[in-house]
Structures are given as structure tokens and as C-alpha cells.
C-alpha positions as CSV (number, residue, x, y, z in Angstrom):
1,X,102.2,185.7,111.4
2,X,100.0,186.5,114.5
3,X,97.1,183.4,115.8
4,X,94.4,184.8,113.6
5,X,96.8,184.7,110.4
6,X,97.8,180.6,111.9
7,X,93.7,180.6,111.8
8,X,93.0,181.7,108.8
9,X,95.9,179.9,106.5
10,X,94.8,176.2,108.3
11,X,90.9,177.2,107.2
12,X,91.3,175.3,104.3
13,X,92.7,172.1,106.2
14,X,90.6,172.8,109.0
15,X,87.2,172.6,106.6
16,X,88.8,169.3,104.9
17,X,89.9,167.8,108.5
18,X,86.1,168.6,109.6
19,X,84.6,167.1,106.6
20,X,86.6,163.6,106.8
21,X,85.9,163.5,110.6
22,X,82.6,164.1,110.6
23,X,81.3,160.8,112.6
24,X,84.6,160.7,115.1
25,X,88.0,159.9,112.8
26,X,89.4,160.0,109.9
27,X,90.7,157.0,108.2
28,X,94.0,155.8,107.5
29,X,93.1,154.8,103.8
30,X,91.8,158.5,103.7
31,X,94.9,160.0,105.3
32,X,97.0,157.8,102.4
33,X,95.0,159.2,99.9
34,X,95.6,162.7,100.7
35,X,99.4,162.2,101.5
36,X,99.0,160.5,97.6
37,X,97.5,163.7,96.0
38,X,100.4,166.2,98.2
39,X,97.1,167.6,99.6
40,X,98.9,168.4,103.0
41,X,101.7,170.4,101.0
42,X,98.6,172.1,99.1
43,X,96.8,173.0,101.9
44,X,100.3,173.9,104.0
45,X,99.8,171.4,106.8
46,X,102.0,167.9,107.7
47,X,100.0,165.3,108.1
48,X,100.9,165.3,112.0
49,X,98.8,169.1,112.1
50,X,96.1,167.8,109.9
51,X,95.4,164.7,112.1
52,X,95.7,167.2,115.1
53,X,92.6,169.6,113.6
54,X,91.2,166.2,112.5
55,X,90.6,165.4,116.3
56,X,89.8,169.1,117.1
57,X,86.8,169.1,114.3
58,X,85.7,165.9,115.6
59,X,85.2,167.5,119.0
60,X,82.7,170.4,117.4
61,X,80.0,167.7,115.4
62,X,77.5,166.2,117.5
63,X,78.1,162.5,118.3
64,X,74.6,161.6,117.7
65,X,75.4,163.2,113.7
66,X,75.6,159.8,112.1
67,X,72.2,158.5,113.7
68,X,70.2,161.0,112.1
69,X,69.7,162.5,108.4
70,X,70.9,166.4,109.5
71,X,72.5,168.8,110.8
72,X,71.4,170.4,113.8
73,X,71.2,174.1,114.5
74,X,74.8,174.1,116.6
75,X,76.4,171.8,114.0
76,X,75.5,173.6,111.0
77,X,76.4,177.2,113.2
78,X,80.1,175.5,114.4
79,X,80.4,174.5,110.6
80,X,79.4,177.8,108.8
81,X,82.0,179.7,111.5
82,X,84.8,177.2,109.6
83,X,83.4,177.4,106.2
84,X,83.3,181.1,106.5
85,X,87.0,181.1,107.3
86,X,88.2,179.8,104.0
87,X,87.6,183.1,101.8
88,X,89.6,182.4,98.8
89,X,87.1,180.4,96.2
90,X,90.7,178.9,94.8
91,X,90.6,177.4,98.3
92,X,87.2,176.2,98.6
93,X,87.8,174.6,95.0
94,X,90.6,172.4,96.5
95,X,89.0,171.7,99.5
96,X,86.1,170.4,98.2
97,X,88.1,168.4,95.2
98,X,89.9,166.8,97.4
99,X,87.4,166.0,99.9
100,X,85.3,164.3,96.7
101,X,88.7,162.0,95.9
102,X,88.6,160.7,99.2
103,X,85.1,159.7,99.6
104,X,85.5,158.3,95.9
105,X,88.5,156.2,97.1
106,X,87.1,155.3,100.4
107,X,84.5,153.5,100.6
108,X,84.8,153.9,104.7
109,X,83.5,157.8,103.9
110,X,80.6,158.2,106.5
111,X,77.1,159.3,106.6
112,X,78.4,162.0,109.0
113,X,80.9,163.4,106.3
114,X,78.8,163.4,103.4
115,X,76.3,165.8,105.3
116,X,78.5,167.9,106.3
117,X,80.6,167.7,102.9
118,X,76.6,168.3,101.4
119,X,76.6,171.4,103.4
120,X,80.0,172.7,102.7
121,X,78.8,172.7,98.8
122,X,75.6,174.5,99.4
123,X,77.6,176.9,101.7
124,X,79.7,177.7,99.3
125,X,77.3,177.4,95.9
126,X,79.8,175.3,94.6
127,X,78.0,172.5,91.9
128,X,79.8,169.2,92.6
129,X,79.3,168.0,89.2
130,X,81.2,170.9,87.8
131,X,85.1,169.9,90.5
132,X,87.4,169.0,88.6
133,X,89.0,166.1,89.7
134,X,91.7,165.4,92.5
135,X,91.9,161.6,92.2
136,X,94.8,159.8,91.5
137,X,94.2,159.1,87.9
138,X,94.0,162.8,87.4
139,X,97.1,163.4,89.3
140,X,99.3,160.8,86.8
141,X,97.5,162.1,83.7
């Protein structure tokens, strides 16, 4: 597997690390929530990795994201590059279910996250209503 194949199988944890990072981190409750759901064996990552593109994403947004109400033109350009990257709508599915069960759980979700989480859906024309669920209750039922 060459860098751009590396790229392309991390899109998906990439997108989710970007997401939850949004405004600078992402939590520790979040990260327990994903190790909870096996979301880093879903999306093929350890949890080390995932924290690493965590940092990475955090680098793309804009600071100034979570004093304001959008996205600017380079935000939403560096995020549709990522989004873009995750091709397999099996893969956007998970991303975005498991990006819903941690801003469900955590109540520590930012503004910053739920723009760019807002975005991600429109990107990608998925209806949020309509994910199933990736929360712990559906994992033990």
C-alpha cells in the first residue's frame, strides 16, 4: 500500500477526527466513547493514530471557527478536500453515525464540531434523521 492508498483508507477517521476537533481537541469522554463503540477497529485506526489526525485536523480549521456561526471559504475548501476523500457511502454512513453518538454522549461537543459535522451532512446529502444509530444502547441491543 503506497501514501495515497495510507490516505485514502484513514479518510474515514480523518473526516471523524476533523469533525470532533473542530474548535482545538477532542475530548477524552469522546475518545472513550469511540473506543466503547470499536469505532477505531471500524474505521482501521488505534486510537494513538486517531488522536494523531485529531491534532493534524485541528491544525486545518480556523481558530476564530467557534466565535462565529460559519464556515469560511478556506474552512469549508480544506474540509470538502477531506470529505471528498471518503468515497464509499458505507463509509460516510459510519462516519457520520458515529460522529452523532459522540455529540449525543458528550455534552462537551462544540459549536465548532457541529458546523462542520452540519456540513459534512450536506456534503454528503446524507438526512441525519434517517442514521441509524451508533450509541451504546444500540451496540448492547
Amino acid at each position: 500500500m503506497d501514501v495515497s492508498d495510507d490516505a485514502e483508507a484513514e479518510a474515514p477517521a480523518r473526516v471523524l477526527a476533523l469533525i470532533l476537533s473542530a474548535d482545538g481537541t477532542v475530548s477524552e469522554r469522546a475518545l472513550g466513547l469511540l473506543d466503547e463503540l470499536g469505532a477505531f477497529g471500524l474505521l482501521g485506526v488505534s486510537r494513538s493514530r486517531f488522536v494523531e489526525l485529531a491534532r493534524d485536523c485541528s491544525c486545518r480549521i480556523d481558530p476564530g471557527l467557534c466565535e462565529r456561526s460559519w464556515l469560511s471559504d478556506q474552512d469549508i475548501a480544506c474540509t470538502e478536500v477531506l470529505l471528498d476523500a471518503v468515497r464509499q457511502s458505507g463509509d460516510r454512513m459510519l462516519v457520520c453515525r458515529l460522529a452523532a453518538a459522540a455529540m449525543e454522549d458528550d455534552g462537551l461537543v462544540t459549536h465548532g464540531a457541529r458546523l462542520v459535522f452540519g456540513h459534512a451532512l450536506a456534503h454528503w446529502r446524507i438526512d441525519l434523521g434517517r442514521l441509524p444509530q451508533a450509541s451504546r444502547r444500540a451496540r448492547a441491543g
